[in-house]
TIBAVO-286335 format. One line per field, with one value per residue (C-alpha): residue number from 1; chain; x, y, z negated. Coordinates in steps of 0.5 Angstrom, whole numbers. Layout:
! TIBAVO-286335
n <- (NUM/...);
chain <- (A/...);
u <- (X/...);
v <- (Y/...);
w <- (Z/...);
***
This chain:
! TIBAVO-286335
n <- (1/2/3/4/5/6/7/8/9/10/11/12/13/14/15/16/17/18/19/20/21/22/23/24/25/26/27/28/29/30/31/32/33/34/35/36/37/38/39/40/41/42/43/44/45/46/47/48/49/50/51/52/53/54/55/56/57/58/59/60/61/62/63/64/65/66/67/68/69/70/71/72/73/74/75/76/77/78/79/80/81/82/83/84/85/86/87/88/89/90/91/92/93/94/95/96/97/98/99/100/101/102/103/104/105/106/107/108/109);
chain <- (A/A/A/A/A/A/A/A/A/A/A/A/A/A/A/A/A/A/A/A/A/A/A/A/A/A/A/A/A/A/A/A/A/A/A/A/A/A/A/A/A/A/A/A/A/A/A/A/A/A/A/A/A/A/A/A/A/A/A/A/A/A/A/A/A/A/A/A/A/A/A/A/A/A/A/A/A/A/A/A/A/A/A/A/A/A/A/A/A/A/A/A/A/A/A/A/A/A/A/A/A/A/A/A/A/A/A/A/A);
u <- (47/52/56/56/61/58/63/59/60/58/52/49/50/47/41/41/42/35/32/32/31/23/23/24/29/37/42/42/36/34/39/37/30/33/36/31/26/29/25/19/14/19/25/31/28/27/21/19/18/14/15/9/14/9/12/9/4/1/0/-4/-8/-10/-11/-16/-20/-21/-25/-29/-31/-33/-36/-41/-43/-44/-48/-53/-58/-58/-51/-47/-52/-51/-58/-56/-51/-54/-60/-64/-63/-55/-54/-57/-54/-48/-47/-45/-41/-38/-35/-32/-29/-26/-24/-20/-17/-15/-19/-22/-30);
v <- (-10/-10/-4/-4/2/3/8/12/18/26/26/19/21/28/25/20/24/28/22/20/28/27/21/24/19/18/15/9/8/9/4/0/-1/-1/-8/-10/-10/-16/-20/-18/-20/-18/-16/-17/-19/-13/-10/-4/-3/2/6/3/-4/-8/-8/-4/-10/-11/-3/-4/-9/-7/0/-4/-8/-1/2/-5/-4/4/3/-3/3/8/4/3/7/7/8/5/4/0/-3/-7/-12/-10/-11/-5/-10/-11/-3/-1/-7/-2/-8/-13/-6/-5/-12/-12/-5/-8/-14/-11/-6/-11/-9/-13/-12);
w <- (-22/-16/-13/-6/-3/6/10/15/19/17/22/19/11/12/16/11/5/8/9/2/-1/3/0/-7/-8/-8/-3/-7/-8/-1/1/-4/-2/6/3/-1/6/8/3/6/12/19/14/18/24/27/26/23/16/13/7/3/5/10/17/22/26/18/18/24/22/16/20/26/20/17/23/24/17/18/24/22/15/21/24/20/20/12/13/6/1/-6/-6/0/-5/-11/-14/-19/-25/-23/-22/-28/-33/-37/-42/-36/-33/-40/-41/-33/-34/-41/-38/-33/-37/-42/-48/-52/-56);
***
């Protein structure tokens, strides 16, 4: 790993120092993982990234797709209901949901 040394102002180093406390994080690591957004989708091309390192026009199309989404469920008069992707024999078969859960947490029989 790389040491960088950056000069900024007293205002800058303080908003930055608070910035990376409410983050639970250090300067260094807030800097760091500045840098590191120019790896991701829009980093470096000024679009905003956020936090959880998606940009800002991603975040808002994941938002949009999630209210479709409710809006569709609301819709119904049933509202969500796990019959309408599942058959009875599906919900019940706990074999076939103890291998799945096995699976998916790398456990073997």
């Amino acid at each position: 790993m790389k040491n960088v040394t950056i000069s900024l102002d007293e205002a800058t180093h303080r908003r930055a120092r608070i910035r990376a406390a409410e983050l639970g994080k250090s300067l260094s690591g807030l800097v760091r993982d500045l840098l590191e957004t120019l790896d991701r989708p829009g980093g470096g091309r000024g679009e905003e990234i956020m936090p959880s390192g998606i940009t800002r026009a991603e975040f808002e199309r994941l938002h949009r797709q999630e209210l479709e989404l409710r809006k569709k469920v609301l819709e119904k008069p049933t509202g969500f209901r796990a019959s309408d992707r599942l058959t009875r024999e599906e919900v019940h078969d706990r074999a076939r949901a103890r291998e799945e859960w096995k699976e998916a947490h790398g456990r073997r029989s």
